[in-house]
C-alpha positions as CSV (number, residue, x, y, z in Angstrom):
1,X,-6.3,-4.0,16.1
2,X,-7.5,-0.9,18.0
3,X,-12.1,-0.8,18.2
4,X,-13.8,2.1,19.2
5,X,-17.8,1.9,20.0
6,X,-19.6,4.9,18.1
7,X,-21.7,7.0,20.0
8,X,-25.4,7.0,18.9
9,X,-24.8,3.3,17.8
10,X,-24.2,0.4,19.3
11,X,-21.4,-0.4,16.6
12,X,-18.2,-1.3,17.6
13,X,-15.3,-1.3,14.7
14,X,-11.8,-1.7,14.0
15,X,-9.6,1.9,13.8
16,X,-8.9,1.3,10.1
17,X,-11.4,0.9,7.8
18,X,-11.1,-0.4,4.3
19,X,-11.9,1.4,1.4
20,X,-12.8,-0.4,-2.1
21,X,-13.2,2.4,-4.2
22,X,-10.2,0.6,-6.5
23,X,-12.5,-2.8,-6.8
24,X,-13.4,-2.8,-10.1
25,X,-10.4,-0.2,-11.3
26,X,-7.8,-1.6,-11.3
27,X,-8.2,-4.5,-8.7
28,X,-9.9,-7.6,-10.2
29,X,-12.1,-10.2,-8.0
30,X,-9.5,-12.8,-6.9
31,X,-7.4,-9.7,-5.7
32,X,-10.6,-8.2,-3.8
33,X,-10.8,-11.5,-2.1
34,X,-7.5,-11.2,-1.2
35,X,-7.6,-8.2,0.0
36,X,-10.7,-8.8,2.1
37,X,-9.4,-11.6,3.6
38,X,-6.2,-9.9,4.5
39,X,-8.0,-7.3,6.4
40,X,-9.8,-9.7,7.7
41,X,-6.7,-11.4,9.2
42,X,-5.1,-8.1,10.0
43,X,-8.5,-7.3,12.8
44,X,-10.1,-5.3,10.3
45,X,-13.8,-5.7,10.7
46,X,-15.2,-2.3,8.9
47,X,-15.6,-2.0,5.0
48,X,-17.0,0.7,3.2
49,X,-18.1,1.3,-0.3
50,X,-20.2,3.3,-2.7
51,X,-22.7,3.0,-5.0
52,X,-20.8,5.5,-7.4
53,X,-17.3,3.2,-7.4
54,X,-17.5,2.0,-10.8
55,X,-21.4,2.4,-10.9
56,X,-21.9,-0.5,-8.6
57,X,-19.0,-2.5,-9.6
58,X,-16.9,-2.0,-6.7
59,X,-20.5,-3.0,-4.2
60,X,-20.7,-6.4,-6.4
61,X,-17.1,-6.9,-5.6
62,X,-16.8,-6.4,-2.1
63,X,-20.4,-8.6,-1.7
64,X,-18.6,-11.8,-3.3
65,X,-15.3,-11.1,-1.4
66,X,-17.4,-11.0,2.1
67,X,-19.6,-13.9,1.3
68,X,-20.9,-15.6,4.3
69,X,-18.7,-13.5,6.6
70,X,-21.0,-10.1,5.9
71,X,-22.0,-11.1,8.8
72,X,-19.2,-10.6,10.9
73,X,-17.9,-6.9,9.8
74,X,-19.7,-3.2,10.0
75,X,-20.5,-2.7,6.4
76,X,-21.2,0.6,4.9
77,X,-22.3,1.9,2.0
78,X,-23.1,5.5,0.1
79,X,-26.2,7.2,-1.7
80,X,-25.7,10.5,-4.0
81,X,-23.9,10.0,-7.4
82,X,-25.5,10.0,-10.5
83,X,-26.4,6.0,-11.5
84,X,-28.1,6.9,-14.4
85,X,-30.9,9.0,-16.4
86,X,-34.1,8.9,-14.4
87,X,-34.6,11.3,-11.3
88,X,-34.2,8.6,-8.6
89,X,-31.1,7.4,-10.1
90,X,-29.1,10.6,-8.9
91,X,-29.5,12.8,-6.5
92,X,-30.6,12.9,-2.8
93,X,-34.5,12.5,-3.0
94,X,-36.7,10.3,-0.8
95,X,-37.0,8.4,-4.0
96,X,-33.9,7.8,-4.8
97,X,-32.4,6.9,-1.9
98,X,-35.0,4.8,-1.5
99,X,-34.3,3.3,-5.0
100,X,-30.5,3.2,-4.9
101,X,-30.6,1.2,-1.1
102,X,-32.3,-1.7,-2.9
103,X,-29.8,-1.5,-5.3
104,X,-26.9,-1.5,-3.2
105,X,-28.3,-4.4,-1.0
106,X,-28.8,-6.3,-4.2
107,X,-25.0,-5.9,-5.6
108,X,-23.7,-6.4,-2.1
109,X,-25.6,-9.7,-1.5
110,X,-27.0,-8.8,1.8
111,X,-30.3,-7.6,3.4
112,X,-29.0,-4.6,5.4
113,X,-26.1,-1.9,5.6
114,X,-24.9,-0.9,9.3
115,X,-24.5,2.6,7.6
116,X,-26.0,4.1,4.6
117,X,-23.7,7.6,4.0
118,X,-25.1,10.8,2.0
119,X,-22.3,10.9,-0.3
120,X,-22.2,14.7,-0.5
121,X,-25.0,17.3,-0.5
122,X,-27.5,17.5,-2.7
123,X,-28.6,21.2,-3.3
124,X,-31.6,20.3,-5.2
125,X,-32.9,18.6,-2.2
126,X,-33.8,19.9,1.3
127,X,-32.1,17.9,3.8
128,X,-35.0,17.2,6.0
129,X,-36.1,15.2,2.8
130,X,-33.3,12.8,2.7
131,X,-33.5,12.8,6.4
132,X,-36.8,11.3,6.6
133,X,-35.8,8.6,3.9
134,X,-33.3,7.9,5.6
135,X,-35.1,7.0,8.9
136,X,-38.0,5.2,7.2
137,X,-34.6,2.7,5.4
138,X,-33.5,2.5,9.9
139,X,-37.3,1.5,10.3
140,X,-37.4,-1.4,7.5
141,X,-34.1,-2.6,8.7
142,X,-32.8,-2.3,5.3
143,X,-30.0,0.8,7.1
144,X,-28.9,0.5,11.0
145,X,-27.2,4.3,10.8
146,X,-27.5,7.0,8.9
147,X,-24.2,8.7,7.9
148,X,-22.4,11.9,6.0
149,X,-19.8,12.3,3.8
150,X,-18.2,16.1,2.4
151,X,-20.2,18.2,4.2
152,X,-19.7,21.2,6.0
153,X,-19.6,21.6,10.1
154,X,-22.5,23.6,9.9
155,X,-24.8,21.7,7.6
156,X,-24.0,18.6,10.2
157,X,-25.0,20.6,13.0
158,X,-28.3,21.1,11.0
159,X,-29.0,17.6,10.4
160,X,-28.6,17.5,14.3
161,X,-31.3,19.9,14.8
162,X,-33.6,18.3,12.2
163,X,-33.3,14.8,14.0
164,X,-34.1,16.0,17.5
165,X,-37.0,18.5,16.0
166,X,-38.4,15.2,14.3
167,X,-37.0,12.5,17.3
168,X,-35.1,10.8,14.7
169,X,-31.5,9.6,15.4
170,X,-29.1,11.9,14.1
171,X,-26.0,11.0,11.8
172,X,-24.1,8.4,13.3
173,X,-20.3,9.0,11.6
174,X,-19.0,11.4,9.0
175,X,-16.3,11.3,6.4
176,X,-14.5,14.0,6.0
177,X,-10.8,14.6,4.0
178,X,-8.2,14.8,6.2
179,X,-4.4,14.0,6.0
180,X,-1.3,15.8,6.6
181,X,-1.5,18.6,3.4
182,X,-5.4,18.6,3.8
183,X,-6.2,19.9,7.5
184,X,-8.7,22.5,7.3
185,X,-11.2,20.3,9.1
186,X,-8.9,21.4,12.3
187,X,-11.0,24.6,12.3
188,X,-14.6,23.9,12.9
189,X,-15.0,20.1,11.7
190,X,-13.5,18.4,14.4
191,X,-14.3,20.2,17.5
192,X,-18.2,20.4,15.9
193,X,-17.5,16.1,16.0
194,X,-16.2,15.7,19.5
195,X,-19.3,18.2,20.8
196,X,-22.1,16.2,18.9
197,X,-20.6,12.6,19.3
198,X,-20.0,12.1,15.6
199,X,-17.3,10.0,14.9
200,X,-15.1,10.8,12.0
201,X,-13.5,8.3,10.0
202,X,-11.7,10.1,7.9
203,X,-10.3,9.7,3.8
204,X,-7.3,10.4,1.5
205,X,-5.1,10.3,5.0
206,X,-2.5,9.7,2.0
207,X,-4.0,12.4,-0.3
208,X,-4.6,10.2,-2.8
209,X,-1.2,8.4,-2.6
210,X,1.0,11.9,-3.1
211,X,2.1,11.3,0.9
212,X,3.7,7.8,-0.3
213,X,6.4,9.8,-1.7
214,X,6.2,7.6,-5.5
215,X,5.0,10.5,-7.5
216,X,6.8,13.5,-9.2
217,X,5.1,17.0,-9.7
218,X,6.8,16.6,-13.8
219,X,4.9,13.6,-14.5
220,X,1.5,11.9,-14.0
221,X,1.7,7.7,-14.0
222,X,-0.9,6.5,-16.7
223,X,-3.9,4.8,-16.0
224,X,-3.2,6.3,-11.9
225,X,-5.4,8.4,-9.6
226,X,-3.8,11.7,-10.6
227,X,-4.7,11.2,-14.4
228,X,-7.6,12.8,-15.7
229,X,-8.3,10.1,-18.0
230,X,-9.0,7.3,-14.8
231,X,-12.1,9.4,-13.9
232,X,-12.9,11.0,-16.8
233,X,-12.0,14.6,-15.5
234,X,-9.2,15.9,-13.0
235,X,-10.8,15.3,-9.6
236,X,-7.0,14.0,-7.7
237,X,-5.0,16.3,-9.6
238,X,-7.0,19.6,-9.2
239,X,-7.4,18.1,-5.3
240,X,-3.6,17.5,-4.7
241,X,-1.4,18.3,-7.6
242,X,0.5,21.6,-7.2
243,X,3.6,22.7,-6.6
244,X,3.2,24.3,-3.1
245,X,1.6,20.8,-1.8
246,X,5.0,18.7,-3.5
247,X,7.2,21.0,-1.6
248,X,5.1,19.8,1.5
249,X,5.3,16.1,0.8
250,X,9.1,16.9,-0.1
251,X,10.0,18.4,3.5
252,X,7.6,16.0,5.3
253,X,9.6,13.1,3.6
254,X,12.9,14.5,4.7
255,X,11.0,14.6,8.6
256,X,10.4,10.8,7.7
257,X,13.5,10.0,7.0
258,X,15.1,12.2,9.9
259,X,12.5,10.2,12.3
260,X,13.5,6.8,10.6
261,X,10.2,6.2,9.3
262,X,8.7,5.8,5.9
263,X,6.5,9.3,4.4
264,X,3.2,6.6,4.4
265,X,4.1,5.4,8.4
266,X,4.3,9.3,9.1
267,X,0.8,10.1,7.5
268,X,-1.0,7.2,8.4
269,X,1.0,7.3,12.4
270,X,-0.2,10.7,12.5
271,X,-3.5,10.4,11.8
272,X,-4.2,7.8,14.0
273,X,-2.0,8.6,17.3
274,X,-1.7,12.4,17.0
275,X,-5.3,13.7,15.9
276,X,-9.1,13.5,17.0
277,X,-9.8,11.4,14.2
278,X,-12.0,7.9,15.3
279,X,-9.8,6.1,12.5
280,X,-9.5,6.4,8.9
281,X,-10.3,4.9,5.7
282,X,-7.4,2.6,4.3
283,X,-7.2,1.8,0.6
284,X,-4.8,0.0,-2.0
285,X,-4.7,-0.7,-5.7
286,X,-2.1,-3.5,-5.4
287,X,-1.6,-6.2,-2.1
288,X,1.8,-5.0,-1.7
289,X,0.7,-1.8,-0.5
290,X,-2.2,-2.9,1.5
291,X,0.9,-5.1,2.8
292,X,2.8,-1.4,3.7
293,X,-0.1,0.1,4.7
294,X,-0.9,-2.0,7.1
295,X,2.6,-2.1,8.6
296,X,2.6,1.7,8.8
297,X,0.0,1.6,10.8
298,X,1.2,-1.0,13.2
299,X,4.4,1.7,13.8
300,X,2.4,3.4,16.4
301,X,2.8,7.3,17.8
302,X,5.2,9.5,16.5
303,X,7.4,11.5,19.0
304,X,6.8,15.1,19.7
305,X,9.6,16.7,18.2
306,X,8.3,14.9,15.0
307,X,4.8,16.0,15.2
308,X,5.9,19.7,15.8
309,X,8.0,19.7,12.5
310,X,4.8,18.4,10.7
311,X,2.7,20.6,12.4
312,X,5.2,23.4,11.6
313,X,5.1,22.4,7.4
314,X,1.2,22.8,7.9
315,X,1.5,26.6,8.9
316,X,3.8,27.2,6.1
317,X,1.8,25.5,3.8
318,X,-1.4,26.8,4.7
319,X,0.1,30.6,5.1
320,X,-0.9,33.5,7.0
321,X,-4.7,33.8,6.7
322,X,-6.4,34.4,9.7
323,X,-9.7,33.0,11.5
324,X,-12.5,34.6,11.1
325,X,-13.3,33.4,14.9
326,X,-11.5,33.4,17.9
């Protein structure tokens, strides 16, 4: 398994991290610890979580699955989602994030997080506020890192400026979405990343399973990520499902197939051997396809004829707008 060390830390972690935002729903404890220990086996020493994943659920999971090996992974964990009805139980305020680590640390079993992510801005809130909540969490030793997640080039540059204004360290690693049908972080994102040193594990690098090829645009698999009533409202499908982004996955799978590899060992391949991305964050609802996934990514680098074909579905798909920069 592949580490990288992550600049303004002193972390180093495995390529692929694991994702558990299906602990709770619809993977059950003795599967989580399966999971874990899978990953475990596989090299995989970086986990990450949320307090939002089924309102803690998925943070009580992953603590019991880790057990006395916490100690021996990267561990990270997020802050933003509403968690309830008072005002530090949502949101991006010093007092909630200062409410929600305790929280976290308590369903995860442990005394620290190596990072602790803003889940996505928080409008309400001015940054430098959730900033300085964050260093005072690095100073108690309750956070090693602070983190980002869904924001903007520009508002990470900000947070830059704010840290070296203030001498604080500045966000460690961001998570943005990224995959083959989802690249507009190309534009600004990543070359802001490799400038600052942030590294950028990114998510969805399957957008949200439609790049394993299983689904069809005429019907929506109950009780799955694409339907409405999993998350109470249409997050997946208003992300992903459209006709213009199943004619993508439909030619990328026939580039797949042409390079004799599966649709998820061309996503995931490309992601990791073909893009600036630090690693990215691996998921799975089932151990068979943690069990695929994990062999995709062991396929290694795609050849260039095949990363020109999927580079050529990406202009069609994304059409002729121009830049506003040059």
């Amino acid at each position: 398994m592949d580490h990288r060390t992550l600049p303004h830390t002193d972390l180093t972690v495995s390529r692929l991290c694991f994702g558990t935002m299906t602990f709770g729903k619809p993977v059950d404890q003795p599967t989580a610890d399966r999971m874990v220990a899978r990953c475990l086996e596989e090299g995989i020493d970086f986990f990450d979580t949320a307090n939002a994943y089924q309102l803690g659920g998925a943070e009580t999971m992953l603590g019991k699955a880790l057990g006395a090996r916490r100690k021996d992974v990267v561990l990270a964990t997020k802050v933003q989602h509403r968690m309830g009805d008072a005002a530090d139980q949502q949101g991006l305020s010093r007092a909630a994030i200062l409410r929600q680590i305790d929280e976290s640390l308590k369903r995860l079993g442990t005394d620290w997080v190596d990072l602790y992510y803003l889940h996505q801005p928080d409008p309400a809130v001015p940054i430098e506020e959730s900033l300085a909540a964050m260093q005072d969490l690095v100073k108690a030793g309750k956070v090693r890192f602070a983190a980002t997640s869904n924001y903007a080039a520009w508002q990470v540059c900000e947070m830059f400026w704010i840290a070296e204004k203030n001498g604080w360290r500045p966000p460690a690693v961001s998570q943005p979405m990224y995959s083959l049908v989802a690249r507009g972080i190309e534009q600004e994102y990543l070359p802001m990343a490799k400038r600052l040193g942030v590294s950028s594990f990114v998510y969805n690098p399957l957008a949200g399973g439609l790049l394993t090829g299983k689904h069809d645009a005429a019907s929506v698999t109950p009780g799955g990520r694409f339907d409405p009533a999993f998350w109470g409202k249409s997050l997946y499908a208003d992300r992903y499902w459209h006709p213009r982004t199943f004619e993508a996955v439909a030619r990328l799978k026939a580039i797949a197939a042409e390079a004799g590899r599966s649709l998820v060992s061309l996503a995931l391949g490309w992601v990791l051997h073909h893009t600036p991305a630090d690693g990215l964050i691996l998921g799975a609802s089932r151990l068979d396809q943690l069990e695929q996934n994990l062999v995709a990514c062991r396929e290694g680098p795609l050849s260039p004829d095949t990363v020109a074909a999927c580079d050529a579905v990406w202009e069609e798909f994304r059409g002729p707008v121009p830049v506003y920069n040059r």
